[in-house]
Each structure stands twice: as structure tokens, then as C-alpha cells.
N, C-alpha and C positions, 0 to 999 in steps of 0.2 A: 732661056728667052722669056718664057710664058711667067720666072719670077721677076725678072727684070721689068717686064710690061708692069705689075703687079704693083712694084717698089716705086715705079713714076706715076702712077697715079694715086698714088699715097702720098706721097712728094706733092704733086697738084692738088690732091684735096687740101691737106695741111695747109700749104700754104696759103690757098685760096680761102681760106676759112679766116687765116690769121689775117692777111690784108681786108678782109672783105669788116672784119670789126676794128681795124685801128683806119681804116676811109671813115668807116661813118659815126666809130667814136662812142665810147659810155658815159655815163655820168661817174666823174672820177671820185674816188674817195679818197679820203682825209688825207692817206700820205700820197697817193697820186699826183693832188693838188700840190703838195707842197716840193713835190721835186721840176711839175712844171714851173713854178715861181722862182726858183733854185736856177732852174735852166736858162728862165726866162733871161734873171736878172744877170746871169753871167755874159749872156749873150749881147746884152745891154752894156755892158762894163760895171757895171755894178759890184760886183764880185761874188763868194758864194755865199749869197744872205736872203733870206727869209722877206725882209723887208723889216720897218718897223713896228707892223702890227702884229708881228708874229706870237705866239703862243709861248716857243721854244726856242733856241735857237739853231741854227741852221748845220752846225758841228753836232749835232745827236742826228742828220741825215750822211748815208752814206754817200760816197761823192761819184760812185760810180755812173749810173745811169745817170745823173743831171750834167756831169762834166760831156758824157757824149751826144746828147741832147745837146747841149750847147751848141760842140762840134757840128753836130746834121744842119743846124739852124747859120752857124755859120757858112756851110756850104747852100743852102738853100737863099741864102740875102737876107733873110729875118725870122722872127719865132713863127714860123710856121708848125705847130703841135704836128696836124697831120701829117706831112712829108717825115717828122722824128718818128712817128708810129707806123709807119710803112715802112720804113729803115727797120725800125727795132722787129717787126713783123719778120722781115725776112731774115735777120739774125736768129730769132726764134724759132724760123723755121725748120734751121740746121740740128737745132736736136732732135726734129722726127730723121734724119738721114744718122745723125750720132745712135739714135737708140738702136736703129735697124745695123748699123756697121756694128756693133759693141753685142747685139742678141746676135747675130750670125758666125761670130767668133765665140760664144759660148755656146752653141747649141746647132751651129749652120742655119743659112738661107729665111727656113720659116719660123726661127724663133726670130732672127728679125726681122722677118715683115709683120710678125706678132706685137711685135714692143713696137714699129714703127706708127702700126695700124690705131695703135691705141694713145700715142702722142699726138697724132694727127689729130684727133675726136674729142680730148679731153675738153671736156668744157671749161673748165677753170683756166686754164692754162691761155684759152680762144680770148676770153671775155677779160683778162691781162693784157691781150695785148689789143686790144679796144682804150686802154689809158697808158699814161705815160708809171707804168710797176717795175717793179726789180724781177720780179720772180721770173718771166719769161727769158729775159739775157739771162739769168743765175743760172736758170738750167741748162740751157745752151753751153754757158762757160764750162758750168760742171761737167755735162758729159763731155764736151770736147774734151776737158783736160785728162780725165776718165779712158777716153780712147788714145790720147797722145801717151800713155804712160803703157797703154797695153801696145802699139806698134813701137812704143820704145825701147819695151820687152823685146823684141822680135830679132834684135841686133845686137852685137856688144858693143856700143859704141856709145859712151858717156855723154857727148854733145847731143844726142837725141831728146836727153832729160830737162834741155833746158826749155824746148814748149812747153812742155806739162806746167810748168814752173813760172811760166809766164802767163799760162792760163790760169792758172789760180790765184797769182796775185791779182790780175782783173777781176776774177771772181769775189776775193777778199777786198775789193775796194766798192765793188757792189752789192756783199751781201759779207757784211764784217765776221761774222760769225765763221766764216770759212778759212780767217786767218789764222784761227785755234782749227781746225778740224784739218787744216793744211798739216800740224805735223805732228798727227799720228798715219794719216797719210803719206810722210816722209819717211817714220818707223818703218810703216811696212814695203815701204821701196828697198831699205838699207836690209829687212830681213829674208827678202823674198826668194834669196840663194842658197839663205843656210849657212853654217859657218866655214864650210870650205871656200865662200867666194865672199867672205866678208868684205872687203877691201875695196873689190867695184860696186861693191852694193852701198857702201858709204860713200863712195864719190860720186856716184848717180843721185841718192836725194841729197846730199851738198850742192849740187848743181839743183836740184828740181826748186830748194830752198832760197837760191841763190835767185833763178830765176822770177821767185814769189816775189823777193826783196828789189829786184830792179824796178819792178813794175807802185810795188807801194811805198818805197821809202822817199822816193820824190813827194808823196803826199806828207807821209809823215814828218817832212823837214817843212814843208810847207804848215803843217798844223802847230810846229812849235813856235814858228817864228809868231801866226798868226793869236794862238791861244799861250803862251807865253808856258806850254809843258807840254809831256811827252804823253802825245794822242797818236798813234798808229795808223786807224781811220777815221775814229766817228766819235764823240760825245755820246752821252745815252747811256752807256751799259750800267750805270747805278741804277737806271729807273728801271733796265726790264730787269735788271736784278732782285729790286725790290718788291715791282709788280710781279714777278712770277713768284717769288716766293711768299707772296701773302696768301695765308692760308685760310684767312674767314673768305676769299674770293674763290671756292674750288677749284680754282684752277684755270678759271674761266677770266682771261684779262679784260672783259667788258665790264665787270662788276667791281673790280679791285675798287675804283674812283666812289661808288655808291660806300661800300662796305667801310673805307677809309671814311668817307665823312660820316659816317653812323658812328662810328668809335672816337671821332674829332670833331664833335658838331661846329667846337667855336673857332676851323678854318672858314666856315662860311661867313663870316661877315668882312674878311678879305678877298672873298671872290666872285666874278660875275655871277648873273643868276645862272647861268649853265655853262658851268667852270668845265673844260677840260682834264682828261686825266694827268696830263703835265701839268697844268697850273695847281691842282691839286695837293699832289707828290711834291710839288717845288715850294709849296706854303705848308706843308709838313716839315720838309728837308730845313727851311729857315727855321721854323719853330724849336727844331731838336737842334741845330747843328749851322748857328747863326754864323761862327767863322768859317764855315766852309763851303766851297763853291756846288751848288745842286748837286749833281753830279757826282761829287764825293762825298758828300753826306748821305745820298742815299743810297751809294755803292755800302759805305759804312753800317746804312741802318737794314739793307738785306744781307749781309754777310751775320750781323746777329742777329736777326730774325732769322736766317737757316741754321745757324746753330743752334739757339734754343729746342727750336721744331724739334732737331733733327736728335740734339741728346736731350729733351724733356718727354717728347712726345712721338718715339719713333714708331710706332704704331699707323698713328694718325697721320703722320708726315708718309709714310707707304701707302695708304690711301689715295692722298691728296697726288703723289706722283701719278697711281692709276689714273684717277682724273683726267690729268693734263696729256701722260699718252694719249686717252682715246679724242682728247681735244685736237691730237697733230694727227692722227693717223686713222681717226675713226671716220670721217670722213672728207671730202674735198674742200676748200672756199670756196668762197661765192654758194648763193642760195640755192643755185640750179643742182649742185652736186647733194643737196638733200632731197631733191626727188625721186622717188622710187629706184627709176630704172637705172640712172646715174650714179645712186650708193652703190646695188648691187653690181656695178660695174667697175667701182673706185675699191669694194669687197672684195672681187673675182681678181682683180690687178694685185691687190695687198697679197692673195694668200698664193695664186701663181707666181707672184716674185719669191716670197718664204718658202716653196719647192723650187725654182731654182737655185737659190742661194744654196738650200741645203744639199741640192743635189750634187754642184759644185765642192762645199766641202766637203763629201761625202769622196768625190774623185780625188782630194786634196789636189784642187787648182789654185794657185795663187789670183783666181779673178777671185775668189770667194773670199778672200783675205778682203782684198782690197774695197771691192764693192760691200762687203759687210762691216769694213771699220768707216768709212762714209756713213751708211744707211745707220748703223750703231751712234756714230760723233753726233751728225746732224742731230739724230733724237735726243741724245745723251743734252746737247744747248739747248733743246726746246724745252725737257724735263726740267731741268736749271733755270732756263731763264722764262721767259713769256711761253707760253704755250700756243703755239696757230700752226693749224695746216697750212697757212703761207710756205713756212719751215718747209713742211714733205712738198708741195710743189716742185722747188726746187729739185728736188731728189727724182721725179715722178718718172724723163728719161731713164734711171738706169734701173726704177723697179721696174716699167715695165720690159726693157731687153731681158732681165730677170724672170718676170713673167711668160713673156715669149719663150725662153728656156725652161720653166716648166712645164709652160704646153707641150711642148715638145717631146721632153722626158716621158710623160703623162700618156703621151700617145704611144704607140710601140709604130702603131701604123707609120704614123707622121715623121719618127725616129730612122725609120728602113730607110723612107725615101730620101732623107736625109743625107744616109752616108751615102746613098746609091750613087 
């Protein structure tokens, strides 16, 4: 009784936390803005576009959060932002109850109200959902789908794998990146038996797969008709291709636009005086690679610019990855998370997840598998592509159930009462 009192006022806090800054709203940044314009204009009839002043176009945004955005604002009679951020607010809120059900099945009770306690508080996570961001639904999605695969565990019953599968494909339409991290996610569904039970283990992620595809490939038929080739969700990936793999930028995707026009002085007399990092990249990408659309050319110009690095200067290029890890994981977004007490807490959460993980595969559980090729993919696109603890946001649910599972471990006391 006394943890169930415990778990709803965790539940209240969180959530009360998360409505109390999408009521009164942040000053939104760059791609904030640009999915509420995104939403706006769908809501409008417009369709999904940018407008014509835009920088980029509106296919290098994912379509996830502006298409439900839309929806809220359809249900609500017009773009009303707020009422969209009180909606998203209480979707968000589901991953502090996702982190605490997924830490109590790893470790019981108080490792999730450990991982719940610390979902609830995160500041990053709070001040997300104060604008219209991905990261707050991405992580909701993730751990849902995280938890739908472990009660789908629980049963032999193949039909249970198609939530999992439907939660990721929403996931994958909100945070593209999950669409690749979706199937090695699938591997380890198909291998989670061993080869005595191959057979429903291959038909369980054929369905989790299947269920990704119902959910994205209505977009994707939508993106050919509308971009006249084969886009899955989103436009874009040549540029964080190119932007993460430039290597005079350490790794730090703020600089790449500076570092570029020091090595191309004479893009600046085709750009405003305070050119964007797309308008940048996109008057680069014409210069080198005039017959091919942005997008492809500078998909092209980072795939050789990672090989050179990677077989000229393999040294330098293992640096430059350091770098960028400690850019996703060293500590939180947003400014608040570099203040003292919030590193060593965003610290304390990184190195208590890395003991429960370990402690997991120490037990050889197949949660360990699972949560550690997640936490492994997600890093592995940020090392690749652009580098931001936006990225580990996302993930932040299931390191901290993880972490709650190491407290736990960690304690012996805390362990007794556990089984008791």
C-alpha cells in the first residue's frame, strides 16, 4: 500500500510538472517553431509545408508530432498551441508510469519507483514539454513499446507482438532514426529463444516488423507520390550525415556552419548575413553537386567525407567519435542540465543504469539484450550522424528503470525488502 501511495504521487508530481510548463509555455527553439508552423498549416489546409519563407523544406521534418498536433487542434476548433501541449504533456506523462512498470519487472517495486522518481524531475524532459518537441512523445513511445515487448514476452501468443510494432512505427515517424534502430530491435526478438524455439521467434518480430510498417508506410506512399522518390519518413538525413561527420566541427553540430564557411569563404556572397546551417550545407551541396537534389548530394559528400576520415586518419576519426559520445551522453539539453546539481544527477542516472544493465547481463536476462541494443543503436546514429543529447533524451525512461535497478542491486538492504 505505502509503495502504491508513493507511485501516485510520483504520477502527480510528473505530471503536474509537465502540464504546469506546456499552460504557460517556453520560448520555442528553432525546430519547435518549425513543427508548430508544420501543424499550423495542416490544420489550415495547407498541407505539410513550411510556408514559403522557409529556410528548408518541410520533408527534412519528421511528420510525427505536427500530424498530431494537427489532430489536437482539429479536435479543439483551431490552432490552439496550448490545448496541443497539455495533450502532449499528458502523453508524456506515461513514461514516468512506463519507467516505474519496466524498473519493477527488472529489479521489483523500488527500482521502479527509482526510475519513475527520476522521470518525473528531469528537467530537460519538463522544459520539452513547455514547446511543441519530439523528444517528450519519443520517449513515451519508446518505453511503451519497450514494455509491450516485455508483457508480450510473458505469453506464447504471436498477436501480442503486433503493439510493440505499432508503437515503433509511431515512434519511427516521430523520431526517424528509430526506423533503423527498429531492426536490430527485431533481431533480438527473433533471438531471444535460442535456436530450440527459432520459428516463433521469427514470427513474433515478423509481426513486431509488420506492425512498424502499417503504421509508416501510409506515410511513405504519401512521400512518393508527393516528392516524386522513395522517402520512408523524412528528408534530411544527407545533412546530419554530412554535419556530423565533419570533423574540423569536434563534433559539436553548432560550429559545423562557422567551420564550413572558413574553409568556403566564397559561399558567403550567396547568403544572408546570418545564413543558417541548411542554407549553408545546401549552397555547398549546389556548388559540388549541381545536378543533384540537396539532400543527395550531401548524403554523397558525408559518406566520402566518412571514408576518407575513417581510412586516412583512423586515429583522429576515434577522437572525434569521443567527442560526440560525450556530446549525447555527457550531459542533458537545455542549459538547466549543466548546472551543478542536475549534471551530477543526469551523472548518478548514467552510471546506475551501466550497473543495472550489467547486472542484468550478468543474470543473462534477455531484458539486458534488449535494453542494451536500444541504448547501444540509439548511441551508435548519434556517433554517425549529428551528435545531441536530444538523442539520449529519448532513451532517458528506460536508463533510468535501469538505474532504479541498480540502486537496487547496489543495496542489499533495499534487495531483501524486495523479495520479501
Amino acid at each position: 500500500m505505502k509503495k502504491t501511495i508513493v507511485l501516485a504521487a510520483i504520477l502527480l508530481l510528473g505530471t503536474g510538472l509537465r502540464v504546469d510548463n506546456a499552460w504557460e509555455g517556453r520560448a520555442p527553439v528553432y525546430d519547435a517553431t518549425a513543427y508548430a508552423r508544420i501543424a499550423a498549416n495542416l490544420e489550415r489546409g495547407e498541407g505539410f509545408t513550411l510556408g514559403a519563407e522557409a529556410t528548408q523544406p518541410a520533408s527534412n521534418y519528421s511528420p510525427g508530432l505536427p500530424l498530431l498536433a494537427a489532430g489536437l487542434y482539429g479536435l479543439s476548433g483551431g490552432v490552439h498551441e496550448r490545448f496541443a501541449r497539455v495533450a502532449l504533456a499528458l502523453i508524456g506523462a506515461l513514461s514516468i508510469l512506463f519507467a516505474y512498470l519496466i524498473g519493477r519487472r527488472l529489479a521489483g517495486p523500488w527500482a521502479g519507483l527509482i526510475g519513475a522518481a527520476a522521470v518525473a524531475i528531469y528537467p530537460a524532459l519538463l522544459e520539452y514539454q513547455g514547446m511543441l518537441m519530439s523528444e517528450p512523445l519519443a520517449a513515451a513511445l519508446l518505453s511503451g513499446a519497450v514494455l509491450a515487448m516485455l508483457w508480450a514476452d510473458d505469453a506464447d501468443r504471436a498477436a501480442r507482438w503486433l503493439l510493440p510494432g505499432l508503437l515503433l512505427g509511431a515512434l519511427a515517424l516521430t523520431r526517424p532514426e528509430y526506423l533503423a534502430i527498429s531492426l536490430p530491435i527485431a533481431v533480438v526478438v527473433f533471438a531471444r529463444r535460442g535456436r530450440q524455439r527459432w520459428r516463433p521467434g521469427l514470427a513474433q518480430a515478423a509481426i513486431v516488423l509488420l506492425g512498424l510498417a502499417l503504421v509508416v508506410a501510409p506515410w511513405t506512399i504519401r512521400n512518393a507520390v508527393a516528392l516524386d522518390r522513395f522517402v520512408p519518413v523524412s528528408t534530411g538525413g544527407g545533412q546530419v550525415l554530412f554535419a556530423g561527420s565533419y570533423m574540423p566541427s569536434g563534433g559539436d553540430p553548432e560550429r559545423v556552419g562557422e567551420e564550413v564557411l572558413a574553409r568556403h569563404p566564397e559561399l558567403r556572397a550567396q547568403l544572408p548575413a546570418r545564413p543558417r546551417l541548411e542554407q549553408i550545407l545546401a549552397a555547398l551541396a549546389a556548388r559540388r553537386y549541381p545536378h543533384l537534389a540537396t539532400d543527395a548530394a550531401l548524403a554523397r559528400m558525408g559518406r566520402e567525407r566518412l571514408w576518407d576520415d575513417v581510412s586516412e586518419r583512423p586515429l583522429e576519426y576515434l577522437g572525434f567519435l569521443a567527442d560526440k559520445l560525450w556530446l549525447i551522453w555527457g550531459h542533458g539539453p537545455r542549459d538547466v542540465m549543466r548546472e551543478p546539481g542536475w549534471a551530477l544527477f543526469h551523472w548518478a542516472l548514467l552510471a546506475l543504469g551501466l550497473v543495472g544493465l550489467a547486472a542484468l547481463a550478468w543474470r543473462r536476462r534477455w531484458e539486458a539484450l534488449l535494453l542494451g541494443t536500444v541504448l547501444l543503436s540509439a548511441t551508435a546514429i548519434g556517433a554517425l550522424l549529428v551528435a545531441s543529447p536530444r538523442r539520449a533524451l529519448v532513451a532517458i525512461p528506460l536508463l533510468a528503470a535501469l538505474a532504479g535497478a541498480g540502486g537496487v542491486w547496489l543495496s542489499p538492504g533495499t534487495r531483501r525488502r524486495t523479495s520479501a
